[in-house]
GUVOZA-834323 format. One line per 8 residues: for each residue x negated, y, z of N, C-alpha, C. Coordinates in pm, 1 decimal. Atoms other than C-alpha are relative to their C-alpha. Example, Ala and Ser with C-alpha at 12.3 -4.5 7.8 and 13.67 -1.06 7.14 Angstrom:
% GUVOZA-834323
-89.0 -119.0 0.0 -1230.0 -450.0 780.0 -90.0 120.0 0.0  82.0 -119.0 -6.0 -1367.0 -106.0 714.0 77.0 109.0 73.0
***
This chain:
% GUVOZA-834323
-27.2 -137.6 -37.3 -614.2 -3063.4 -38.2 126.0 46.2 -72.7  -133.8 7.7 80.6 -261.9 -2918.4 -124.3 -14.4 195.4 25.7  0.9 -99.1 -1.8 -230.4 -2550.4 -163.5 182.2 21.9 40.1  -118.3 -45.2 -79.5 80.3 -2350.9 38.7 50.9 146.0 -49.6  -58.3 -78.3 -1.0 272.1 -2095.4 -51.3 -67.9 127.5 79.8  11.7 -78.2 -88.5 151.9 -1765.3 108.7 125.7 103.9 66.1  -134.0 -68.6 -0.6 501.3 -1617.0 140.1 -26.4 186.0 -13.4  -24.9 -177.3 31.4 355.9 -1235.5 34.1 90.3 38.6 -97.0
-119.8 -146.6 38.6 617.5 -966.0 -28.0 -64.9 3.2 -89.0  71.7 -53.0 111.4 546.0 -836.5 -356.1 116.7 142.8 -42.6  -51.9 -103.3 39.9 677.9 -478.5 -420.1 -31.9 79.6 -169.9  52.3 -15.4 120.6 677.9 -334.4 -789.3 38.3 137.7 -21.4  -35.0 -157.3 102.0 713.6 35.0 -958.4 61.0 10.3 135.9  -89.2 -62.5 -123.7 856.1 137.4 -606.9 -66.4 126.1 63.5  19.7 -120.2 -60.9 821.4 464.5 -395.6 44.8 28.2 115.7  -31.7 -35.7 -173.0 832.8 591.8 -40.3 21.7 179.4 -17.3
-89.5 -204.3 -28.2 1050.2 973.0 -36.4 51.4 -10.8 107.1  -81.3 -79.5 -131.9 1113.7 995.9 348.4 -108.5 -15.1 76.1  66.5 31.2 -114.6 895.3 945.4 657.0 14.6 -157.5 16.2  -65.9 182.2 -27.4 877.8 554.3 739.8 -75.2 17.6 149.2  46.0 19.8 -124.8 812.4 480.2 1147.4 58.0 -152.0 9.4  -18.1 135.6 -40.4 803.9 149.8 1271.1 -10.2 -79.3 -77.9  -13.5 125.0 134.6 771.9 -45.9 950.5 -124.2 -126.3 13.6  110.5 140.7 13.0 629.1 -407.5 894.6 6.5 -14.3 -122.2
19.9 15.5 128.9 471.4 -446.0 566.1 -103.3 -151.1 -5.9  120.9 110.4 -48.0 241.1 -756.4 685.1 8.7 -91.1 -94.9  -20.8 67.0 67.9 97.2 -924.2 397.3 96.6 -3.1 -141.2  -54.3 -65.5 110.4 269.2 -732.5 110.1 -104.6 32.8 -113.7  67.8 -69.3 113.9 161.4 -646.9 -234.1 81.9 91.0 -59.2  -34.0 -139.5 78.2 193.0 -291.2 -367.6 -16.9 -3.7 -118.2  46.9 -31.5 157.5 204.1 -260.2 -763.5 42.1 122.3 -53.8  -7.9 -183.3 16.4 188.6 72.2 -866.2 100.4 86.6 101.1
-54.2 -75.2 -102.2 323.0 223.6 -527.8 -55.1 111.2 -0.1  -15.5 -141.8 -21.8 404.9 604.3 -528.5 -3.1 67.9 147.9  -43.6 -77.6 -134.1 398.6 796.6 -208.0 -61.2 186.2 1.8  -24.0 -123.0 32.0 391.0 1201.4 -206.6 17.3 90.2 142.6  -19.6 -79.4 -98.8 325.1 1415.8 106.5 95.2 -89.4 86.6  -76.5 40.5 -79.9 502.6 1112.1 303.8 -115.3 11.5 133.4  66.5 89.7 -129.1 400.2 1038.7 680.4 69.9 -140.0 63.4  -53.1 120.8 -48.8 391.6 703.7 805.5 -62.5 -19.6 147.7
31.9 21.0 -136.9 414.1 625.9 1173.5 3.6 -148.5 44.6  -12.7 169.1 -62.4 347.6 276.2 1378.8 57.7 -79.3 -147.0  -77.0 137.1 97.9 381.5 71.6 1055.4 -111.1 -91.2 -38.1  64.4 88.6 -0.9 249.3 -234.6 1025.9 -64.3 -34.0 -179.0  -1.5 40.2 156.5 50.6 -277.4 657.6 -159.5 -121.6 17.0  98.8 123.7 44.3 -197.6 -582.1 791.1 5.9 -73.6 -97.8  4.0 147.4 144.3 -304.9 -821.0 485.0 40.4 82.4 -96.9  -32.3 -27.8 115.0 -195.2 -606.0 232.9 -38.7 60.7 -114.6
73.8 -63.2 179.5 -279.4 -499.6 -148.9 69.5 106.0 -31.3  -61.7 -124.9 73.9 -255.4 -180.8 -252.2 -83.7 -14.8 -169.1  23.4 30.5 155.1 -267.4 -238.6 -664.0 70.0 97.0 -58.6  -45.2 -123.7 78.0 -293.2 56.7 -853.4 97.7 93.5 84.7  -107.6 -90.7 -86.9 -115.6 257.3 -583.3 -44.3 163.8 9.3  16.6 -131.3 11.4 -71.1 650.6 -609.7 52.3 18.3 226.3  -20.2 -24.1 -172.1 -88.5 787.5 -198.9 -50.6 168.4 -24.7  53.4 -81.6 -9.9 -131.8 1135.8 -214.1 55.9 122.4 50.6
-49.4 -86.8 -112.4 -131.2 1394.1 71.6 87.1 -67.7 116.6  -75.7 51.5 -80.3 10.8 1147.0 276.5 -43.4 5.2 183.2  29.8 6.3 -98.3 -86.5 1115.8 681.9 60.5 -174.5 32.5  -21.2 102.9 -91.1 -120.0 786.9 860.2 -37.9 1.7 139.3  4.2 -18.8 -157.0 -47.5 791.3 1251.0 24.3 -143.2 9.5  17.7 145.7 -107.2 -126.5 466.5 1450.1 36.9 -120.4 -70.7  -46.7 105.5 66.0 -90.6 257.4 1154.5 -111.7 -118.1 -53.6  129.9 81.3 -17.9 -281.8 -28.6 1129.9 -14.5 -71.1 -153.3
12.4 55.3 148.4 -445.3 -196.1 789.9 -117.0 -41.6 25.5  92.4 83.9 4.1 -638.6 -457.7 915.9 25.9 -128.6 -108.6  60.4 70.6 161.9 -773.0 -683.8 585.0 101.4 56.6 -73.9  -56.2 -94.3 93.6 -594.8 -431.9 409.9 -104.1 -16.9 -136.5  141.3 -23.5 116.1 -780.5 -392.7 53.8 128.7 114.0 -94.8  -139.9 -37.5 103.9 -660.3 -171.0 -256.5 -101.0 -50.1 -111.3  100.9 24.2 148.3 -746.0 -250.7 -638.0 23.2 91.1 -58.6  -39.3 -125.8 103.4 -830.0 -52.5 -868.4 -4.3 -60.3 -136.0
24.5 84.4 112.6 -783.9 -170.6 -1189.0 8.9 131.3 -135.2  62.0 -104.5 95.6 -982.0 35.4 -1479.3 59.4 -7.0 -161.3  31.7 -6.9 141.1 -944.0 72.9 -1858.3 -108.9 104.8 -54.2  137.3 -22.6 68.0 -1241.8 179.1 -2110.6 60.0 174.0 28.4  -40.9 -102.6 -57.6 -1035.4 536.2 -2044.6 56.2 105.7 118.3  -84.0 -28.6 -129.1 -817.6 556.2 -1731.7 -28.6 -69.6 119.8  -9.9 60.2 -142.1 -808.3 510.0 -1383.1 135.6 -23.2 82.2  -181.2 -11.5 -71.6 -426.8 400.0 -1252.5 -26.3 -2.5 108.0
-8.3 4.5 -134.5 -541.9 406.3 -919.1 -59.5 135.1 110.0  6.3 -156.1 -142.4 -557.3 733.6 -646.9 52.8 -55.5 104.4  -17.7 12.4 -135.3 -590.0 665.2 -292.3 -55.3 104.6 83.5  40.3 -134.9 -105.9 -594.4 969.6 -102.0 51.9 20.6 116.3  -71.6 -3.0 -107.9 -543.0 1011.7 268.3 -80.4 93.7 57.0  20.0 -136.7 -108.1 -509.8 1303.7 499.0 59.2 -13.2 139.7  -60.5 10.4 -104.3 -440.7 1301.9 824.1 -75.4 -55.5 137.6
***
């Protein structure tokens, strides 16, 4: 058995400040992704990890996040992870 490459995107400390339409994220990992009253239209986020990702007040229209997952990853105090969706 030989293990393969999965070729996932890996995004880090990054942020979404505009509207995104049409986007392909397929198979991406989020690490601490920001987003802030954005809307996202037709964008593609199948397969992907949301890790420790802040989303809040955002709207998703016709966007698909099939085997989508997010993590949350804890300490004995904090929670770095908020996933909030409106829309």
């Amino acid at each position: 058995m030989t293990l393969k490459d999965s070729n996932r995107v890996k995004f880090t400390d990054k942020k979404f400040d505009t509207t995104i339409s049409e986007g392909k994220f397929i198979n991406t990992l989020f690490e601490r992704l920001v987003a802030l009253k954005i809307t996202f239209k037709n964008v593609d986020f199948r397969y992907c990890i949301f890790d420790s990702a802040y989303l809040r007040n955002c709207s998703f229209e016709s966007c698909d996040f099939t085997g989508s997952k997010k993590q949350i990853n804890k300490t004995p105090t904090l929670n770095f992870a908020l996933f909030e969706v409106r829309g």
